[in-house]
C-alpha positions as a printed Julia matrix, in Angstrom:
474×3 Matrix{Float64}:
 -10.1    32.26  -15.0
  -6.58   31.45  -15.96
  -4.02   30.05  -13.55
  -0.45   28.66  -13.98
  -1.12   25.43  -12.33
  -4.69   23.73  -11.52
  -4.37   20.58   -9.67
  -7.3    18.32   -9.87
  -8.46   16.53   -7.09
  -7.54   17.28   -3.68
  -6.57   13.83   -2.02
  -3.54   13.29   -0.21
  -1.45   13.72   -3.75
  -3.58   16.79   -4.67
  -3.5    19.13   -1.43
   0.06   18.06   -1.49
   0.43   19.36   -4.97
  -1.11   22.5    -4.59
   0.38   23.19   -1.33
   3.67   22.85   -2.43
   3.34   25.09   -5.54
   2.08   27.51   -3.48
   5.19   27.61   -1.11
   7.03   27.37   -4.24
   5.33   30.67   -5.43
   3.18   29.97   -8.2
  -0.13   30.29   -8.49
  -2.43   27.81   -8.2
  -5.4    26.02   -8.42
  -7.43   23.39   -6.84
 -10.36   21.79   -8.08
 -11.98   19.07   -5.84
 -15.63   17.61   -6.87
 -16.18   17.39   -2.73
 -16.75   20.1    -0.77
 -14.23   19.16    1.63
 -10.41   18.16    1.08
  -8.7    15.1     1.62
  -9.85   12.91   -0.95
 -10.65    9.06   -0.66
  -8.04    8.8     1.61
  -9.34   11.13    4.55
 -12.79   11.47    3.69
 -13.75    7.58    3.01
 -10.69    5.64    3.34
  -7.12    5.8     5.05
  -8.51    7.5     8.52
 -11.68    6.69    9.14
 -10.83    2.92    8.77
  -7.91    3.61   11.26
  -9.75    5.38   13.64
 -12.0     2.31   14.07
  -9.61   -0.15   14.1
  -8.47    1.85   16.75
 -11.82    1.16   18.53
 -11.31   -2.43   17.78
  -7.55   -3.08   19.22
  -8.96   -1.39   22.26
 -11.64   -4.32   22.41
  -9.39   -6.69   21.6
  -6.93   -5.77   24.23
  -9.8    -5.42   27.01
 -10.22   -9.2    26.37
  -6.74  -10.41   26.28
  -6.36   -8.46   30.13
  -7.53  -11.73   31.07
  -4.4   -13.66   31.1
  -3.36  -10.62   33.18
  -6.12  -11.51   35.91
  -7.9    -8.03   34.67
 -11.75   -8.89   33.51
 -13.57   -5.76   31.86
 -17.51   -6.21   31.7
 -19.13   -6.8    28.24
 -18.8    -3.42   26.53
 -21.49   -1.62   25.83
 -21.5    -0.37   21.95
 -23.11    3.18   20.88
 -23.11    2.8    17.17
 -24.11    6.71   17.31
 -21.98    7.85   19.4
 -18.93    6.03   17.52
 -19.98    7.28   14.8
 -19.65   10.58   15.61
 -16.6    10.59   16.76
 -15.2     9.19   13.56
 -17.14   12.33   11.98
 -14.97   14.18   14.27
 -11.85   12.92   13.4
 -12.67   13.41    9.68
 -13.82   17.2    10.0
 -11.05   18.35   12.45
  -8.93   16.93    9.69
 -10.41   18.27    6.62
 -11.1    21.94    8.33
  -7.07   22.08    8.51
  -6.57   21.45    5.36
  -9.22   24.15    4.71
  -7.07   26.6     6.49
  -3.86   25.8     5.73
  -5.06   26.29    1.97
  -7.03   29.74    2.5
  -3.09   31.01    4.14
  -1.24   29.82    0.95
  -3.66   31.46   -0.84
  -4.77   28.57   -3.32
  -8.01   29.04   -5.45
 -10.15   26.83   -4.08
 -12.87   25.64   -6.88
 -15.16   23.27   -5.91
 -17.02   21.17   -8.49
 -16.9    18.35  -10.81
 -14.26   18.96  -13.31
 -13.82   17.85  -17.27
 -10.98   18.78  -19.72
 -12.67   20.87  -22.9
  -8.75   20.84  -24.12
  -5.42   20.19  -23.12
  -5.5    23.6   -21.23
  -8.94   24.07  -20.16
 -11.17   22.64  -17.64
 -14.58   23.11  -17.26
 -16.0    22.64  -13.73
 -19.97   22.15  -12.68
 -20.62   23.42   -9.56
 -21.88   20.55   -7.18
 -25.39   22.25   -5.87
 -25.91   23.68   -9.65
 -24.73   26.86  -11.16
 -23.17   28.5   -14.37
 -20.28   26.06  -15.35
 -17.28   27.61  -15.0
 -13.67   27.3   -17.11
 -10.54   27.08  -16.26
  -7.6    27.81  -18.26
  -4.02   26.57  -17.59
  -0.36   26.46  -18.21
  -0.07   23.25  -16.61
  -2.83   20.68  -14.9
  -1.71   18.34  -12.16
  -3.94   15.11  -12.46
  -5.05   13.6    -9.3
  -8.58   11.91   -9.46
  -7.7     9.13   -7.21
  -9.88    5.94   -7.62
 -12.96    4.6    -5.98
 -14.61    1.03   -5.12
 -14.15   -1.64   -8.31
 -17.88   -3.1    -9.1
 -19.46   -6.16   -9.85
 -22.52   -5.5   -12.11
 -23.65   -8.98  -11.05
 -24.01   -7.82   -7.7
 -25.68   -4.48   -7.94
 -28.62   -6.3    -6.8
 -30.68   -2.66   -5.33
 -30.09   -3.58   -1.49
 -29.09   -1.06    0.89
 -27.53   -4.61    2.79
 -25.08   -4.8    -0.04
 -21.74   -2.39    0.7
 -18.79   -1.08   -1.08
 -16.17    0.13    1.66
 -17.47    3.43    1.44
 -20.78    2.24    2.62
 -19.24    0.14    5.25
 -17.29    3.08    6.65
 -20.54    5.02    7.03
 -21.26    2.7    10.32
 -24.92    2.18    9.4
 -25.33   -0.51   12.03
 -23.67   -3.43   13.55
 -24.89   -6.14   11.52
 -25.63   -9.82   13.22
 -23.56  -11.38   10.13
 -21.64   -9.46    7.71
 -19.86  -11.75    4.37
 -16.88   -9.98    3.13
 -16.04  -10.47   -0.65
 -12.62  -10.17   -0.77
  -9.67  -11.52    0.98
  -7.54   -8.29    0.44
  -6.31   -5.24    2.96
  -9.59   -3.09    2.4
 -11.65   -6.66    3.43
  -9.72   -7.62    6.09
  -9.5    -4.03    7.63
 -13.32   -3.65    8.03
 -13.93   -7.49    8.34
 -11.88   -6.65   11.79
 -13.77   -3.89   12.64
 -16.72   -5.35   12.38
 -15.95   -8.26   13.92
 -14.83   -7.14   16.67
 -17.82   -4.66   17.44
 -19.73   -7.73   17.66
 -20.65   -8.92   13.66
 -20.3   -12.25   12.87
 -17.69  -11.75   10.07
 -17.22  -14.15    7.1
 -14.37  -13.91    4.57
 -14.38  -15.57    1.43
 -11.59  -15.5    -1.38
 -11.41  -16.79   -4.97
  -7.66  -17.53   -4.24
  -6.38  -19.75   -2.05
  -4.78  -17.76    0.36
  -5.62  -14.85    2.36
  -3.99  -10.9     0.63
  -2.82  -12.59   -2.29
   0.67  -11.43   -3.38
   1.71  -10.54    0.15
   5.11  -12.44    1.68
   3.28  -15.98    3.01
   5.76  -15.77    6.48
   3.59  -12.36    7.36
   0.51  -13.73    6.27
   0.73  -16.48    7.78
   0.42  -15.2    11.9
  -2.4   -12.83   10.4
  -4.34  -15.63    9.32
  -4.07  -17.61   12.13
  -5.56  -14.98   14.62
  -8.09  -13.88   11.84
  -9.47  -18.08   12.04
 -10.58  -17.23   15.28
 -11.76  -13.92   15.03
 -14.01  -14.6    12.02
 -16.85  -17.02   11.77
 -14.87  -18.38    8.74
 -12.62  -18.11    5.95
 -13.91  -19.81    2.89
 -10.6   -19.98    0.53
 -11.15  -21.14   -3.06
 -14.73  -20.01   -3.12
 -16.08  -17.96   -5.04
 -20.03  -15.88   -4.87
 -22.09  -16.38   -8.11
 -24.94  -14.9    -6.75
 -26.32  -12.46   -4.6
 -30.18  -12.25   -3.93
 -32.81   -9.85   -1.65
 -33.9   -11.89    1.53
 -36.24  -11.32    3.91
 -34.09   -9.09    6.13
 -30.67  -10.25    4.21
 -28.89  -10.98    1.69
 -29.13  -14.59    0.23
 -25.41  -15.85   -0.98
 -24.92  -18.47   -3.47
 -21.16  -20.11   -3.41
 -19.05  -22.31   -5.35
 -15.97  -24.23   -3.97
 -15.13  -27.66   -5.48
 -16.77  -29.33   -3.28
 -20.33  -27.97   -5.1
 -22.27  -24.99   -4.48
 -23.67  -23.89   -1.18
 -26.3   -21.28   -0.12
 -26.25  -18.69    3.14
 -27.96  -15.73    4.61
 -26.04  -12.61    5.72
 -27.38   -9.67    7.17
 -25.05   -7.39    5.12
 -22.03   -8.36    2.46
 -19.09   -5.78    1.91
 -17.31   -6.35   -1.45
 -13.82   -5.29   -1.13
 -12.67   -6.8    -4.54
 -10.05   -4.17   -5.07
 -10.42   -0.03   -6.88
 -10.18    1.23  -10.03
  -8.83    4.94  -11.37
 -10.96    7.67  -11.98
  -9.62    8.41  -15.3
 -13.05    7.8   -16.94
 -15.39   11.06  -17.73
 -12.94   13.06  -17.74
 -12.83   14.1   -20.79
  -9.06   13.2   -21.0
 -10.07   12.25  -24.99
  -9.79   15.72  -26.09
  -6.35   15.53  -24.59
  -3.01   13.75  -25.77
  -3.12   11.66  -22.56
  -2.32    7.86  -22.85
  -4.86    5.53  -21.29
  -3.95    2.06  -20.99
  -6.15   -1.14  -20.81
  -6.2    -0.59  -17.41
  -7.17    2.82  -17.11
  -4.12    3.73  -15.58
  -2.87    6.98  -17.13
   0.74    6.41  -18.47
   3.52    8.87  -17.02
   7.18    9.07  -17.04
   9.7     9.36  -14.31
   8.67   13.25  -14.12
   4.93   11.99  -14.06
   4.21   13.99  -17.04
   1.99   12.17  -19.3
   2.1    12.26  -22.82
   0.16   15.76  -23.42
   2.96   18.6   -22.32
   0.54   20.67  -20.43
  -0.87   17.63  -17.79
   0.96   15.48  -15.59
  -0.62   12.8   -13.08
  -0.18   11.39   -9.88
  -1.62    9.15   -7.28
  -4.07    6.28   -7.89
  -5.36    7.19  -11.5
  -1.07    6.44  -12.83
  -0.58    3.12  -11.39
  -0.04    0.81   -8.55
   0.47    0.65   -5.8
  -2.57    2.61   -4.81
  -1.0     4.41   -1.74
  -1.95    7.8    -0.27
   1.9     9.0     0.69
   3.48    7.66   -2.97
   0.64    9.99   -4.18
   1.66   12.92   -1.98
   5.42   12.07   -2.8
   4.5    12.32   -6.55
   2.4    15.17   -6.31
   5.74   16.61   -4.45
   7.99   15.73   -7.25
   5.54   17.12  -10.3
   5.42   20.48   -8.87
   9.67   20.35   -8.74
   9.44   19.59  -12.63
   7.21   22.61  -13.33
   9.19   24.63  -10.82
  12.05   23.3   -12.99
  14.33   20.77  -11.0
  15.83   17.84  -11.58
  13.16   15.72   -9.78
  12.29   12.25  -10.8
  10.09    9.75   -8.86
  12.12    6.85   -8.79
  12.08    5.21   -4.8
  13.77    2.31   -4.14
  11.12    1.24   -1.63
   7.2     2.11   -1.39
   6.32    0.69    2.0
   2.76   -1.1     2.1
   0.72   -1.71    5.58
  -2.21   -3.93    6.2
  -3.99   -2.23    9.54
  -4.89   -5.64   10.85
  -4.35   -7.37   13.95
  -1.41   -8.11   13.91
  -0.83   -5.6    11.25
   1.58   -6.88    8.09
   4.3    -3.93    6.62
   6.96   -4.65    3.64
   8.75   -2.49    1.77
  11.78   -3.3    -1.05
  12.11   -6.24   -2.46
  10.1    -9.35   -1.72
  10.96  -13.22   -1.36
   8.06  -14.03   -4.04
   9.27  -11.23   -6.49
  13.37  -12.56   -6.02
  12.32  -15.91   -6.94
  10.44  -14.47   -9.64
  13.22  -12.39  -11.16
  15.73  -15.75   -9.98
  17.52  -13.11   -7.78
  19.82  -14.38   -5.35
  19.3   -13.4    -1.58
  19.77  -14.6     1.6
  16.49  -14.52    3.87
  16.98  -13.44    7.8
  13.63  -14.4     9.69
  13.75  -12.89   13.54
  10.65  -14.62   15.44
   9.31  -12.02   18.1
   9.07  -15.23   20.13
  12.63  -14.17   20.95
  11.87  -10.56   21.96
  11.74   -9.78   25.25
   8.54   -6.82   24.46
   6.78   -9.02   22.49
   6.53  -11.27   25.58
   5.7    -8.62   27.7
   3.08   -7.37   25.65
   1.92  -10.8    25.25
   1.85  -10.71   21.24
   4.98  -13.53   20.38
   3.36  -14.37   17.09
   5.0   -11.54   15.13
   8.52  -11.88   13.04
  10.71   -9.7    11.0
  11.85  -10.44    7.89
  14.92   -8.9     5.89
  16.28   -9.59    2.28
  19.96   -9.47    1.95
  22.38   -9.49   -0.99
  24.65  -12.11   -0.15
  27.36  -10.43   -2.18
  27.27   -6.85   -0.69
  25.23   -7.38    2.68
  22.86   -4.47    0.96
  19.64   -4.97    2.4
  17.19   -4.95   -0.33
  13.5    -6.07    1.22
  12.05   -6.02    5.05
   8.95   -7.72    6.15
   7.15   -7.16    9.38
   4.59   -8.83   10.73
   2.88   -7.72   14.42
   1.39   -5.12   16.17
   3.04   -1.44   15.13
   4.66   -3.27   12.02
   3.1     0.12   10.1
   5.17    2.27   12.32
   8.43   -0.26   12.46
   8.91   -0.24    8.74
  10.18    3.34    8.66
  12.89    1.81    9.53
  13.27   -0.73    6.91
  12.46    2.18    4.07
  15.4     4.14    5.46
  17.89    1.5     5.54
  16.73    0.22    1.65
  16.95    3.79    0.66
  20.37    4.73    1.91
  21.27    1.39    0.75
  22.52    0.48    3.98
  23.97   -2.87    4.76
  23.16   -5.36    7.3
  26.0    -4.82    9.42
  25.0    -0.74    9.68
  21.62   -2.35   11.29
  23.09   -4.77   13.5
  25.63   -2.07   14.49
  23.02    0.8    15.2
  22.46    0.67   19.21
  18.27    0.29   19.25
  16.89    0.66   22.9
  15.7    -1.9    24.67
  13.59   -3.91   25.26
  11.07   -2.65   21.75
  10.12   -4.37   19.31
  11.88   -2.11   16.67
  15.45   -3.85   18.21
  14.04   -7.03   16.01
  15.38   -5.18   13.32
  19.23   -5.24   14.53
  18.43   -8.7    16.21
  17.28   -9.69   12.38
  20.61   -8.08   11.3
  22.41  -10.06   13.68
  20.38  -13.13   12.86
  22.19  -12.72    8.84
  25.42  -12.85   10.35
  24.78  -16.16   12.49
  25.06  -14.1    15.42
  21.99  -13.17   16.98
  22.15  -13.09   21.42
  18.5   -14.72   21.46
  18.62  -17.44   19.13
  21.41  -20.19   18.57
  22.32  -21.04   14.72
  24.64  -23.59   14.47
  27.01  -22.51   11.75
  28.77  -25.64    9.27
  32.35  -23.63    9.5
  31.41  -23.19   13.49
  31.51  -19.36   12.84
  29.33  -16.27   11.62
  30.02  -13.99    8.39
């Protein structure tokens, strides 16, 4: 078979891909190892995780009714029945994405998929079969990433999880150690702990999501202390061992090691691309150390006949700047002037309280020994927060003292994910502080802390006083 285009993989960047080529009006084709679409994302990731922390805020909310004089009985957990539902989310999802291919008419190839050349795939069937090749004009690379490993702990036991395996919902475990003090751990550390798993974090650094603004990490942590059983910071596992019914952990910490038993241990210690066995040797493709595939601005890689998106070309590993580069490769075949060059990838920790930034960053300005001036707005000063009894969040903007350009927003709290639309709209249209402030939001929400932040810049925010040396704002 010969096609035009053959996109491979069909995550979020992939189905994206194809779908747009297709309303573009080439022809083209998909190959996906699963037999479902959606990639990591939908299938073992980005949804299914949200759809439980769903579960959990609804938990976590029954409980704080309290301070309302509203007491819920204990709940009563059916792992099955959750389960399912998950399942359900997952397959309503993936059978639209089924559909909406079959009505753009993409080839659909399922399979796993290896480049013989630079313009010819060979795909084995999953359940067995003839191989079958592929021949192309152009391939779209999108083979995602999976789960990073540590061969030390590959011990044989069921007990031991990636966050694949953790997703699957196996049980609710009495104790569950996380490995990891990043997003993916702290996401299903939440989960777990709040369907009733005594949840254990511990960290090789010395703070919780290392790299992340410390001012949004910060209220995060604090609620997470008394969530989890405990956050060991500075520790690090040198050994894993089979126990009778668990998992026998070995730590280190300064202080000397220290030996526990868990019922199960995720290890969330980051993902990797799947740019290995893929034959990309027999290509011109460039590889680095990494095994991040190098691309240009275009995200055409250094063979003329494949270009890559999504996880496998770099960080950050986000589903939607996959589907936005998947977006711009087909407009470079379809030949426009498209380049992927944003000004702000916005990045959201699901937690509760959930952690958003997007732009620029008060760690990466003093790193670069950029000037900016830094506007905190405490939702203790928001009349919503207090009414929805969550006064621990804040929002954060970056400002170029020169120009008033805002350059970075930070939000910490619950619905930060959805708030920092906002933020990647105003850093995008390179909008100043003053266009915030000036923007009527409604009140009383919590996405008016982003004007109220504005104001805050200019000394002249209603909720908080800032005395002001000249006795005056900007």
């Amino acid at each position: 078979m010969h096609v035009p285009v053959v996109v491979l993989g069909g995550g979020p960047g992939g189905y994206a891909a194809a779908f747009l080529a297709a309303d573009l009006g080439m022809q083209v084709a998909l190959v996906e190892r699963d037999e479902r679409l959606g990639g990591t994302c939908l299938l073992r990731g980005c949804i299914p995780s949200k759809a439980l922390l769903h579960v959990g805020r609804v938990l976590s909310e029954s409980r704080e009714m309290e301070e309302w004089g509203i007491r819920f009985d204990k709940p009563s957990i059916d792992v099955a029945a959750l389960r399912a539902r998950k399942d359900k989310v997952i397959g309503a999802l993936t059978g639209g994405l089924s559909q909406l291919a079959r009505r753009r008419n993409v080839t659909m190839v399922s399979g796993a998929a290896r480049f013989v050349n630079s313009t010819t795939l060979e795909v084995s069937p999953a359940g067995g079969g003839d191989r079958q090749r592929i021949t192309f004009d152009h391939c779209i690379l999108a083979s995602g990433s999976r789960p990073a490993r540590i061969p030390a702990f590959d011990i044989g036991s069921p007990r031991v999880m990636d966050s694949t395996g953790a997703l699957e919902l196996a049980d609710v475990p009495e104790s569950l150690l996380v490995v990891g003090g990043g997003y993916i751990g702290l996401e299903m550390g939440t989960v777990y702990a709040e369907l009733g798993s005594k949840v254990s974090v511990v960290e090789l650094t010395d703070t919780l999501l290392p790299g992340a603004d410390r001012d949004l990490v910060k209220p995060l942590q604090k609620r997470l202390e008394g969530l989890f059983e405990s956050i060991m910071l500075r520790t690090k596992v040198v050994k894993l061992e089979e126990a009778k019914n668990a998992v026998r952990v070995t730590f280190e910490a300064a202080d000397g090691q220290t030996t526990r038993e868990f019922s199960r241990v995720l290890v969330a210690v980051g993902r990797r691309p799947n740019s290995d066995n893929l034959g990309l040797e027999t290509t011109k493709v460039v590889v680095n150390a990494k095994g991040f595939v190098e691309v240009d601005d275009q995200q055409r890689t250094a063979d003329p006949h494949i270009l890559a998106i999504g996880d496998v070309c770099g960080e950050p590993m986000l589903a939607h700047r996959a589907s936005h580069q998947g977006k711009v490769a087909v407009e470079v075949l379809h030949g426009e002037a498209a380049v992927f060059a944003p000004r702000a990838i916005p990045a959201v920790v699901f937690t509760d309280p959930e952690i958003a930034w997007a732009g620029l960053t008060e760690n990466e300005a003093t790193a670069a020994g950029r000037s900016v001036e830094v506007s905190k707005y405490p939702w203790a000063a928001s009349g919503r927060a207090h009414a929805l009894g969550r006064t621990d969040g804040l929002t954060k903007m970056l400002v170029d003292p020169e120009t008033d350009t805002v350059l970075g927003v930070g939000i910490v709290g619950p619905g930060a994910g959805e708030l920092i639309a906002e933020g990647v709209l105003a850093i995008e249209m390179g909008c100043s502080a003053r266009d915030l402030m000036e923007s009527i939001h409604p009140h009383p929400t919590l996405g008016e802390t982003m004007a109220f932040s504005a104001e805050n810049y200019f000394g002249v925010a209603t909720e908080i006083y800032r005395p002001k040396a000249d006795g005056g704002g900007r």
